[in-house]
Backbone as CSV, one residue per row, in Angstrom:
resi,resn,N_x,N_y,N_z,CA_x,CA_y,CA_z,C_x,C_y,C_z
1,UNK,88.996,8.406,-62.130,87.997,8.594,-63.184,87.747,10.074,-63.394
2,UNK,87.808,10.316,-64.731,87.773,11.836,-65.232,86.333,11.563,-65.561
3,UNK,85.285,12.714,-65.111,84.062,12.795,-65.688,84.072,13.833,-66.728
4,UNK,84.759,14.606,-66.758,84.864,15.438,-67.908,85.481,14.882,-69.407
5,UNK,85.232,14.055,-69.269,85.634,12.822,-70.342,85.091,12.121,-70.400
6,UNK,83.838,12.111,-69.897,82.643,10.714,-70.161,81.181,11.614,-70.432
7,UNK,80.246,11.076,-71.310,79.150,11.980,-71.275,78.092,10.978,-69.922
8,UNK,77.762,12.121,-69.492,77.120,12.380,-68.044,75.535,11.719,-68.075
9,UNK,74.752,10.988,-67.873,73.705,10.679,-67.543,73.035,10.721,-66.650
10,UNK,71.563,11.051,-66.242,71.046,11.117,-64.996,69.584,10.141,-65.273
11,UNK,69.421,9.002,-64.504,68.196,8.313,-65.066,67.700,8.397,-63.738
12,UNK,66.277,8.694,-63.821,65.594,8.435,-62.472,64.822,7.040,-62.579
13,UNK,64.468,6.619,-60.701,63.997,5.202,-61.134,64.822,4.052,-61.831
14,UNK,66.087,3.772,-61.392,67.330,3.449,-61.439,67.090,2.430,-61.468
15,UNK,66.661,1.733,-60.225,67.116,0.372,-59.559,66.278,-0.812,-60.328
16,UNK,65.219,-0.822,-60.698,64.282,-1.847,-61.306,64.002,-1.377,-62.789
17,UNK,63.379,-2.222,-63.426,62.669,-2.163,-64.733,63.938,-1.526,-65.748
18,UNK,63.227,-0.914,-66.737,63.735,-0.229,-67.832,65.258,0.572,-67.320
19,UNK,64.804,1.234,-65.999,65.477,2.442,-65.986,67.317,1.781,-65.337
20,UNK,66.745,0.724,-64.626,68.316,-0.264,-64.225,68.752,-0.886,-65.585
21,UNK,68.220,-1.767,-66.378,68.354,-2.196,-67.763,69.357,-1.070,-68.399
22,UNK,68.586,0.478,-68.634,69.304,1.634,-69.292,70.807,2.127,-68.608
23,UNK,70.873,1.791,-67.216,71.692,2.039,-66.197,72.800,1.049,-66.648
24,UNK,72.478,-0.400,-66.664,73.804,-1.026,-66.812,74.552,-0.792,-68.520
25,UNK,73.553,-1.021,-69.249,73.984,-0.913,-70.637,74.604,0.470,-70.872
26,UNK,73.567,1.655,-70.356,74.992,3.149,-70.885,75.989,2.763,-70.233
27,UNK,76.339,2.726,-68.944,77.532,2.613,-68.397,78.305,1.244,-69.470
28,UNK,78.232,0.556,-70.032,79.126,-0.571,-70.808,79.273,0.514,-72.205
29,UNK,78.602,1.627,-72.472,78.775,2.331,-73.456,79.994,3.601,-73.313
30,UNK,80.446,3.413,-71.891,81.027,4.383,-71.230,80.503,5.895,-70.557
31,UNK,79.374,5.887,-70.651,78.506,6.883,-70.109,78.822,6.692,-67.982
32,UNK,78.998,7.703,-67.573,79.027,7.864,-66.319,77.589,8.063,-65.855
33,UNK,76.920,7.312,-65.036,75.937,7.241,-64.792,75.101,7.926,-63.507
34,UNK,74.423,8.614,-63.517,73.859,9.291,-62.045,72.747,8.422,-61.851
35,UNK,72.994,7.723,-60.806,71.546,6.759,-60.513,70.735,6.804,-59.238
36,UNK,69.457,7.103,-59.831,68.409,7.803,-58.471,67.936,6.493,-58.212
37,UNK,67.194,6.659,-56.816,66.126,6.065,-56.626,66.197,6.265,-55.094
38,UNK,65.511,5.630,-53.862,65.327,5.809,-52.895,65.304,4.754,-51.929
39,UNK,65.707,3.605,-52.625,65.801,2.566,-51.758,67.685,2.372,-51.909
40,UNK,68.341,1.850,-50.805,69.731,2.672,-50.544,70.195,0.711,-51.150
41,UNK,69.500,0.198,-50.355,70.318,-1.011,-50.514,70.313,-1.634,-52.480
42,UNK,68.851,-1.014,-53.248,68.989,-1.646,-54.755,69.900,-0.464,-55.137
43,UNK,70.105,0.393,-54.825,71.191,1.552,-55.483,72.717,0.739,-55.281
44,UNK,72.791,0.464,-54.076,74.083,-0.211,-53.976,74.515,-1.404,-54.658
45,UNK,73.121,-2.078,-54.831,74.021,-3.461,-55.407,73.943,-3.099,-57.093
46,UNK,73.106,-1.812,-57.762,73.081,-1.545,-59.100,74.937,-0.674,-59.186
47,UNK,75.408,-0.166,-58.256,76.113,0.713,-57.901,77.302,-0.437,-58.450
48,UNK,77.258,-1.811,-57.613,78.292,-2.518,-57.527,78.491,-3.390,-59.121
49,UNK,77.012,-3.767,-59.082,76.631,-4.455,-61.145,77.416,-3.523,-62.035
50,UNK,77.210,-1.977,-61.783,78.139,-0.788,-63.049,79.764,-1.456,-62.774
51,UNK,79.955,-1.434,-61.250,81.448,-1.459,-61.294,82.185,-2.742,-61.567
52,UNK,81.423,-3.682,-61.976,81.607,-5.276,-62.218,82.154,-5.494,-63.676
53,UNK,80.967,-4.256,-64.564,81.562,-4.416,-66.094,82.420,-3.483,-66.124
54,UNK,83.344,-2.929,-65.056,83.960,-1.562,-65.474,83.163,-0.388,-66.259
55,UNK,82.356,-0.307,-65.221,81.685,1.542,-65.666,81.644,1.762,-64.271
56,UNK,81.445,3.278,-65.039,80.936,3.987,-63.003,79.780,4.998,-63.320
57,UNK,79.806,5.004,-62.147,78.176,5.707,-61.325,78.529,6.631,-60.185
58,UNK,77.292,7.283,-59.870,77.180,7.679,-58.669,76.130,7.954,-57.955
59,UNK,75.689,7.330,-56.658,74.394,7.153,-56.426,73.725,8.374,-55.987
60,UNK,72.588,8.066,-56.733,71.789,9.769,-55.796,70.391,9.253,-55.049
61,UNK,71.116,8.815,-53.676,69.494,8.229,-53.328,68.415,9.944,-52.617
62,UNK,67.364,9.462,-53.193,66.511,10.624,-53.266,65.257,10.476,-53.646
63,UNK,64.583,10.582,-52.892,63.208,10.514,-52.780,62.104,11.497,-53.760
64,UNK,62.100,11.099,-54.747,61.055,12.607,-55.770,59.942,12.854,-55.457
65,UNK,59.740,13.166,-54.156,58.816,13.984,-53.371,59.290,15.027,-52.576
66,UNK,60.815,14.853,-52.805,61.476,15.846,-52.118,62.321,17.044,-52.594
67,UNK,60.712,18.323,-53.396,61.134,18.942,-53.949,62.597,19.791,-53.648
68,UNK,62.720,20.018,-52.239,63.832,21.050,-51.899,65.120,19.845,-52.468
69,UNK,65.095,19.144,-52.515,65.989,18.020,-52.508,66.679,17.842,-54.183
70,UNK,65.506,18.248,-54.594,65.765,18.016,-56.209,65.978,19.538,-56.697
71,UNK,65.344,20.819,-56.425,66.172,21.427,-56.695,67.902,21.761,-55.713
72,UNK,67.936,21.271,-55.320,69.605,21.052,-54.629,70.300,20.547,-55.506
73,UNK,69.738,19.459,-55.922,70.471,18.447,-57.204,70.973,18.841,-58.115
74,UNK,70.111,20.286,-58.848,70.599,20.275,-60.021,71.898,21.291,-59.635
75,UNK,71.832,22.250,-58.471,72.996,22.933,-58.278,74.765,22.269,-57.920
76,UNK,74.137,20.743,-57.596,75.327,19.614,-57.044,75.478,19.248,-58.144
77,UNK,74.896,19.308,-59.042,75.204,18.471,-60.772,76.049,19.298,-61.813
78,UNK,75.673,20.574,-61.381,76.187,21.536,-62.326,77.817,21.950,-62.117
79,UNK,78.037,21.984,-59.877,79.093,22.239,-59.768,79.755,21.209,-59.674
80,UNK,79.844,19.940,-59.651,80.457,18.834,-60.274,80.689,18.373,-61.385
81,UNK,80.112,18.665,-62.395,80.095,18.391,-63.861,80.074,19.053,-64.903
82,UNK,79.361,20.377,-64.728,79.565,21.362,-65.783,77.977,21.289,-66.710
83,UNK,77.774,19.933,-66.315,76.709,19.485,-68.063,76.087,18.164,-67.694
84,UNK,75.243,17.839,-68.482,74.327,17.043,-68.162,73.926,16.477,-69.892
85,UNK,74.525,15.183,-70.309,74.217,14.798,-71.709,72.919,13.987,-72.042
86,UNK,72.690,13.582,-70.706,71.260,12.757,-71.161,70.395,12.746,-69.930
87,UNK,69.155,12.991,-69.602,68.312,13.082,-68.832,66.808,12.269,-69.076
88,UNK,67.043,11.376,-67.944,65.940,10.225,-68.487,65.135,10.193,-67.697
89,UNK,64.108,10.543,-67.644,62.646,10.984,-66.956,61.865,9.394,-66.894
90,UNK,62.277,8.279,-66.265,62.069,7.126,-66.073,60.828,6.909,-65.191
91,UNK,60.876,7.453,-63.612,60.281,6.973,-62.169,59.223,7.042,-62.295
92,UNK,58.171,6.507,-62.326,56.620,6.493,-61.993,56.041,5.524,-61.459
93,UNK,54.851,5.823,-60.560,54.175,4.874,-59.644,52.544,4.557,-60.994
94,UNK,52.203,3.405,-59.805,51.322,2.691,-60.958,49.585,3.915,-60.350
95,UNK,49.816,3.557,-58.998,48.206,3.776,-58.283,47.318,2.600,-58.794
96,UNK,46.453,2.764,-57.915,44.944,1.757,-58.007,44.532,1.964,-59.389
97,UNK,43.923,0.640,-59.754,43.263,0.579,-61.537,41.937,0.469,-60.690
98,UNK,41.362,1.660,-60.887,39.874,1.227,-60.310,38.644,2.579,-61.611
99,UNK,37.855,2.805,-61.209,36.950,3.748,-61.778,37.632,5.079,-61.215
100,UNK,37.777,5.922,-61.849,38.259,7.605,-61.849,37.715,7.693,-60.339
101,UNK,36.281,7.676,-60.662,35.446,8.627,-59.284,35.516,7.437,-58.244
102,UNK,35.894,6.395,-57.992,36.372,5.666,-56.867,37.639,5.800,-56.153
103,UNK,38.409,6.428,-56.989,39.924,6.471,-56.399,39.776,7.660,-55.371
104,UNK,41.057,7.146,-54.717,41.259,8.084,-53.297,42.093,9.214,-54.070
105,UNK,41.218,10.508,-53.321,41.958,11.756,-53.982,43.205,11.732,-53.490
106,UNK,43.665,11.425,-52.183,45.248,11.433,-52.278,46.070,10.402,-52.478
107,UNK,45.582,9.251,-53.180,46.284,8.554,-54.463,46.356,9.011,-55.251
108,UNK,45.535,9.389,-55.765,45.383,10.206,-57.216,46.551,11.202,-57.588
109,UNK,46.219,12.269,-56.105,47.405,13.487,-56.041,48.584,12.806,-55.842
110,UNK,49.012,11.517,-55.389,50.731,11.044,-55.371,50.990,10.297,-56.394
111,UNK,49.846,10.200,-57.242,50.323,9.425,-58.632,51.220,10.723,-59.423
112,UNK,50.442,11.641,-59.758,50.336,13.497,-60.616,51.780,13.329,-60.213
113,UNK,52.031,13.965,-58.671,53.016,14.220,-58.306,54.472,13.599,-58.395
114,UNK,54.617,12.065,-58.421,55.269,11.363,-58.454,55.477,11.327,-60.477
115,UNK,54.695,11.604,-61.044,54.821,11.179,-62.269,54.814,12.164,-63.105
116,UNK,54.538,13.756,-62.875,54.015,14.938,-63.335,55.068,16.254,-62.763
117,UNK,54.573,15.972,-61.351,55.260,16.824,-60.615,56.598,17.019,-60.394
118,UNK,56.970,15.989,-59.936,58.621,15.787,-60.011,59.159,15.488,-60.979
119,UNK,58.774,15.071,-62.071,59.483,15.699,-63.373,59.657,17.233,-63.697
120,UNK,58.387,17.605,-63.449,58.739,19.168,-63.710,59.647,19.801,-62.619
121,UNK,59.866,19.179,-62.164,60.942,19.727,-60.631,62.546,19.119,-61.183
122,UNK,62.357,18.201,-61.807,63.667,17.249,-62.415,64.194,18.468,-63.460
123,UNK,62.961,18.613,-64.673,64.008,19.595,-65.710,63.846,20.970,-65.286
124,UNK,63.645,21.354,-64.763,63.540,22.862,-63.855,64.791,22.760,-63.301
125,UNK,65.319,21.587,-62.649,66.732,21.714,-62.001,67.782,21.410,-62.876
126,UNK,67.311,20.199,-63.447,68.732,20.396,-64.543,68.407,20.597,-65.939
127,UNK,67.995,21.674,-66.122,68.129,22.231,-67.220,69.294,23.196,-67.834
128,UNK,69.710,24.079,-67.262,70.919,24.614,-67.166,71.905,23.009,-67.475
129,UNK,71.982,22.407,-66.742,73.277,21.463,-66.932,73.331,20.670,-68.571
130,UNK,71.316,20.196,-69.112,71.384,20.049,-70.032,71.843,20.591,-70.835
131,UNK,71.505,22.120,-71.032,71.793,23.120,-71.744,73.261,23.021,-72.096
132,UNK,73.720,23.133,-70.915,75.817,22.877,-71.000,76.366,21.701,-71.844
133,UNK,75.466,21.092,-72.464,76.069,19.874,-73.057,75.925,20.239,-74.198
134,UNK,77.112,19.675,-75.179,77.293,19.837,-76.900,76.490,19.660,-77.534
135,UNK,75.817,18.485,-77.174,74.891,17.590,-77.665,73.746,16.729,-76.479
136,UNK,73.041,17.816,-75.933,72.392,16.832,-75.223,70.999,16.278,-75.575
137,UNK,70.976,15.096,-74.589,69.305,14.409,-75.133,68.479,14.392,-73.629
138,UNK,67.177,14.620,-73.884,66.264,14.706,-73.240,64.986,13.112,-73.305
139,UNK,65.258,12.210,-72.250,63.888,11.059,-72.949,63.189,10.887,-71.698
140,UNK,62.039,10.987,-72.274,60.907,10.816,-71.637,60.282,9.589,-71.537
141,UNK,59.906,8.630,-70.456,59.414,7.239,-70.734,57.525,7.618,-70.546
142,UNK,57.066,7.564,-71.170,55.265,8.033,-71.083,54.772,6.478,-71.120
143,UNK,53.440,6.489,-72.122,52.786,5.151,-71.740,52.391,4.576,-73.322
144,UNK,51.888,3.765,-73.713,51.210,3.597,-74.873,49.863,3.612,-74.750
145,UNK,49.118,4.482,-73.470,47.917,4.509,-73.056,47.560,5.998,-73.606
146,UNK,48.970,6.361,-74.323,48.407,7.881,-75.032,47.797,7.830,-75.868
147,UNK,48.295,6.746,-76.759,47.259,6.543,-78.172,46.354,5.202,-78.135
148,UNK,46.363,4.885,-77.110,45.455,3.669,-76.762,44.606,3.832,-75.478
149,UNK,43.851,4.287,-75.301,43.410,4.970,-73.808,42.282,3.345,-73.374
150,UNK,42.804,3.243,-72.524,41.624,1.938,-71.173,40.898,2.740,-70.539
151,UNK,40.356,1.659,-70.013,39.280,2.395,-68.291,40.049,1.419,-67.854
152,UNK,39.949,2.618,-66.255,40.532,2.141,-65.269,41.767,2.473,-64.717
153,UNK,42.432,3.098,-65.925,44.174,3.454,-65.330,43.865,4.398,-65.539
154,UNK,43.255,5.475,-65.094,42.937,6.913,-64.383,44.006,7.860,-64.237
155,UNK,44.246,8.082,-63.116,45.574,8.399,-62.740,47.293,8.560,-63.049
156,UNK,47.310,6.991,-63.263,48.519,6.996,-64.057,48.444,7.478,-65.729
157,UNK,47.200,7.151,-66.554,47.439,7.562,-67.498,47.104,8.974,-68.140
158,UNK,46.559,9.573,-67.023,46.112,10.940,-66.989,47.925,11.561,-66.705
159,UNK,47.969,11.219,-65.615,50.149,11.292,-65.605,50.820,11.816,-66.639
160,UNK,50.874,10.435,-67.501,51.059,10.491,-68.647,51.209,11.749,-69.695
161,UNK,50.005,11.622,-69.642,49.387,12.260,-70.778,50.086,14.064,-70.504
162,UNK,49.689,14.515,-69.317,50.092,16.130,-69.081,51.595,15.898,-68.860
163,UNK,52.592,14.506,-68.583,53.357,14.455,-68.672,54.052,14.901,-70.020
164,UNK,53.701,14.492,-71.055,54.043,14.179,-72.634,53.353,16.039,-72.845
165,UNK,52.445,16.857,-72.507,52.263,18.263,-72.839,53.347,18.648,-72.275
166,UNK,53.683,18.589,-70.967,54.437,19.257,-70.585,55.791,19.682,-71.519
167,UNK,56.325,18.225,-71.946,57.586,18.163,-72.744,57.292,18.341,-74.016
168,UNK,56.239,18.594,-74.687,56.077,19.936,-75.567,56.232,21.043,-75.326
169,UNK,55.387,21.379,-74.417,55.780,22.756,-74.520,57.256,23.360,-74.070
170,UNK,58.038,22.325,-73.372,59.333,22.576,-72.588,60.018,23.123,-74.074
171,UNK,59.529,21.921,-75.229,60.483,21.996,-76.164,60.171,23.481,-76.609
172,UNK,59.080,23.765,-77.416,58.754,24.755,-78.036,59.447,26.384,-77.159
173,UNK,59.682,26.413,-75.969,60.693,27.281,-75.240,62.106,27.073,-75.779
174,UNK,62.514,25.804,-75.992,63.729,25.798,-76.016,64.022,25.024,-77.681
175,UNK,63.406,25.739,-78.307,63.868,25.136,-79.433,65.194,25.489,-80.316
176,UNK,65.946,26.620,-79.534,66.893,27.006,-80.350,67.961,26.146,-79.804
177,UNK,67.561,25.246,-78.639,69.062,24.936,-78.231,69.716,23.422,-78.838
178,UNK,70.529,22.998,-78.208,70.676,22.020,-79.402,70.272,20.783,-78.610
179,UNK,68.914,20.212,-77.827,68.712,19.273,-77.136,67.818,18.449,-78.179
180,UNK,68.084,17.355,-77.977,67.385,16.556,-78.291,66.377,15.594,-77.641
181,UNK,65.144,15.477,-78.233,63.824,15.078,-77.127,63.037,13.718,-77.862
182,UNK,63.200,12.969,-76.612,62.548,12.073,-77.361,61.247,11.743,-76.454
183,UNK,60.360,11.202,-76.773,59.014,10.340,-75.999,59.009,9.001,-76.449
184,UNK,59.436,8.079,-75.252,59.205,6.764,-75.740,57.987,6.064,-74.783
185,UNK,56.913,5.605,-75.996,56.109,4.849,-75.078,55.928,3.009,-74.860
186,UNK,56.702,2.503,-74.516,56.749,0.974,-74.282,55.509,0.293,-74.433
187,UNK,55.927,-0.686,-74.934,55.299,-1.741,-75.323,54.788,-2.107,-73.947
188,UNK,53.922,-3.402,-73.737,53.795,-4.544,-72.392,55.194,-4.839,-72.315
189,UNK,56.093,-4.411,-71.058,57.240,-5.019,-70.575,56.992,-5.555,-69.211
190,UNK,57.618,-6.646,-68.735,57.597,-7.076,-67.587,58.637,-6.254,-66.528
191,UNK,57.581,-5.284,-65.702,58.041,-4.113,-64.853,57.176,-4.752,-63.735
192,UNK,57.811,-4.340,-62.501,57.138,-4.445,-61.267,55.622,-3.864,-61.739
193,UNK,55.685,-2.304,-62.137,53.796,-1.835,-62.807,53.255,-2.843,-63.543
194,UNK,53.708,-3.293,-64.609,52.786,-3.802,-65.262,52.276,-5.084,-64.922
195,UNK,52.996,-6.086,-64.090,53.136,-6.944,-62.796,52.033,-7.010,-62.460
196,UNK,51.813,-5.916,-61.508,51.074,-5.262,-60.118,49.823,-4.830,-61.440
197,UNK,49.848,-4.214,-62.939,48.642,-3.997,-63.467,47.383,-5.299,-63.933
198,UNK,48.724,-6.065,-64.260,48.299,-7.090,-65.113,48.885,-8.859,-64.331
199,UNK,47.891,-9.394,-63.581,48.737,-10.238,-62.982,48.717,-11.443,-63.098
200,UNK,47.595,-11.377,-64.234,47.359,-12.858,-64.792,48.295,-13.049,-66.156
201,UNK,48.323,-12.359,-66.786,49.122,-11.897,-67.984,50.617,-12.727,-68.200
202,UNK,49.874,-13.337,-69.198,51.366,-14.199,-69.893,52.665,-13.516,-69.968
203,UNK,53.434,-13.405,-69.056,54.749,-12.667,-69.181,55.802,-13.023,-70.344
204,UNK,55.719,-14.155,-71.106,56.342,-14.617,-72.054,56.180,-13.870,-73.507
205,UNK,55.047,-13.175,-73.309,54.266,-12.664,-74.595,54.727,-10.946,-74.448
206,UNK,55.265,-10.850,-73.271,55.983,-9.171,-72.715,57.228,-9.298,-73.403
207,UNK,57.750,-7.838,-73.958,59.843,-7.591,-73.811,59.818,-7.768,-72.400
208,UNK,61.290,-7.795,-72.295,61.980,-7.759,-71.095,62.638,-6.175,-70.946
209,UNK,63.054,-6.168,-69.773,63.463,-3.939,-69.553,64.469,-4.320,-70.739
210,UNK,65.569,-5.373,-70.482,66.560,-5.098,-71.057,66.455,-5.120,-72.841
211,UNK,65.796,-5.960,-73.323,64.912,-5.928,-74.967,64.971,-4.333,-74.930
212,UNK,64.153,-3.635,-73.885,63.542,-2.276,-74.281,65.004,-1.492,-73.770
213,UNK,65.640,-1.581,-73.304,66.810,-0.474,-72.969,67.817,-0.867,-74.224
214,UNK,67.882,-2.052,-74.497,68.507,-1.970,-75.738,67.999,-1.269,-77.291
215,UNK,67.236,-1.123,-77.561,65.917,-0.564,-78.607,65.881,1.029,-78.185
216,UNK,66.122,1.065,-76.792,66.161,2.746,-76.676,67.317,2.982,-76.879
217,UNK,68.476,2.768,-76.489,69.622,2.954,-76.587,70.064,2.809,-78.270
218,UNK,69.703,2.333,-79.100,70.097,2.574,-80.564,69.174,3.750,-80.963
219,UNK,67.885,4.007,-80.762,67.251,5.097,-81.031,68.127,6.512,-80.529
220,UNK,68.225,6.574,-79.189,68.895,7.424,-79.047,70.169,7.618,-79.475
221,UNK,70.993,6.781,-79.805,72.511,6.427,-80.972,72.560,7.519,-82.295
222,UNK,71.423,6.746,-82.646,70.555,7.782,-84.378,71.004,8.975,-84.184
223,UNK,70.352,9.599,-82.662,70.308,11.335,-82.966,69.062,11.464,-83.405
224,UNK,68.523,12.528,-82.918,67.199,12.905,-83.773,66.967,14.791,-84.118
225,UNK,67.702,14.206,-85.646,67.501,15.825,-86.382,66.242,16.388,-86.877
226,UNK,65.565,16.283,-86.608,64.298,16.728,-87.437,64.116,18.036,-86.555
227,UNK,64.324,18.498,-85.798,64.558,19.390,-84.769,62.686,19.441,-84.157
228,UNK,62.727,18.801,-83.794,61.454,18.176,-83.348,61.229,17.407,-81.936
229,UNK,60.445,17.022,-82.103,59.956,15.713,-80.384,60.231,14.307,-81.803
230,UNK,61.123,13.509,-81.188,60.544,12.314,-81.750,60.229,11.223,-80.705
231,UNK,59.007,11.100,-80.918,57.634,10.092,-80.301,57.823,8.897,-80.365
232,UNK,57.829,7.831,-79.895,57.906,6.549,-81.013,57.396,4.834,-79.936
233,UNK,56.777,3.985,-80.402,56.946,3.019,-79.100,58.229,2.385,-79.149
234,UNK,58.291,1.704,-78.094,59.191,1.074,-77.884,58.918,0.028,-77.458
């Protein structure tokens, strides 16, 4: 397998929900797939699902708390590949749905971090590799709690939210280059989070990851020229 002949993907949060859904379908698109996550044994059997439809992968088990770890990554990405065509900012934890001022401050701080932090540690490292691509795309999975705000999801949707500034302003730095950025905020899908948010909740009345990885995957198909962020639910 020539990777210099396949465009390169890196999705974090691999193994479950949306981000495995996005995992099997690019790879059937021929996309070579970099697939994170931190549990060794769902990497392997997602590892073995790519190689079933004839695609390939390569696992990056890795923990995104482990900043030294992730910037390592992007220097192992760059001298293996050259480039980086799509970067999918997937992984986030749910934390406790409780009142703001009830939550444990260091829940709170491993929600940020897990959902805030190590993203900004993600395109800090491969940015350069994005950059190296003809055409690369940048997607962001945020919440629909941006334009719909609850009580109670605190944390995660506070996440969110400085998540989605952040990748403004990333853009507005890099607007001359030729990346493309998207923010997608999902609908109710049946995810382990929304599960664990919502547990009485008619799951029949949810998409499924794969509904939503298919719907992202033609969005991102389009291209998005407006030379802009395009926002959109999903």
């Amino acid at each position: 397998m020539n990777c210099s002949t396949k465009k390169i993907a890196f999705i974090s949060g691999a193994t479950s929900g949306l981000g495995k859904e996005l995992s099997i379908n690019l790879a059937k698109l021929g996309y070579h797939i970099l697939i994170n996550g931190r549990n060794q044994n769902k990497l392997n059997c997602l590892y073995d699902k790519i190689k079933s439809i004839k695609g390939t992968s390569t696992i990056i088990n890795l923990d995104l708390k482990d900043y030294n770890g992730i910037d390592k990554l992007g220097y192992e990405i760059f001298k293996k590949y050259k480039k980086l065509d799509l970067l999918v900012l997937n992984a986030a934890i749910l934390g406790t749905l409780t009142p703001l001022s009830h939550q444990n401050p260091k829940e709170f701080e491993e929600v940020l971090n897990t959902n805030l932090i190590s993203n900004f540690r993600l395109l800090r490292s491969l940015e350069l590799s994005l950059k190296e691509s003809r055409n690369g795309e940048l997607c962001v999975i945020s919440s629909e709690l941006i334009t719909n705000p609850k009580p109670f999801w605190g944390a995660y949707s506070i996440s969110k939210a400085a998540l989605e500034q952040m990748i403004y302003s990333w853009h507005l730095e890099n607007k001359k280059t030729n990346i493309d950025v998207y923010i997608a905020r999902p609908r109710p899908m049946n995810t382990k989070i929304r599960n664990t948010a919502m547990p009485g909740e008619d799951q029949k009345k949810n998409q499924t990851p794969n509904d939503a990885a298919l719907k992202l995957i033609s969005i991102l198909n389009k291209k998005n020229n407006s030379n802009g962020i395009l926002t959109f639910d999903l």
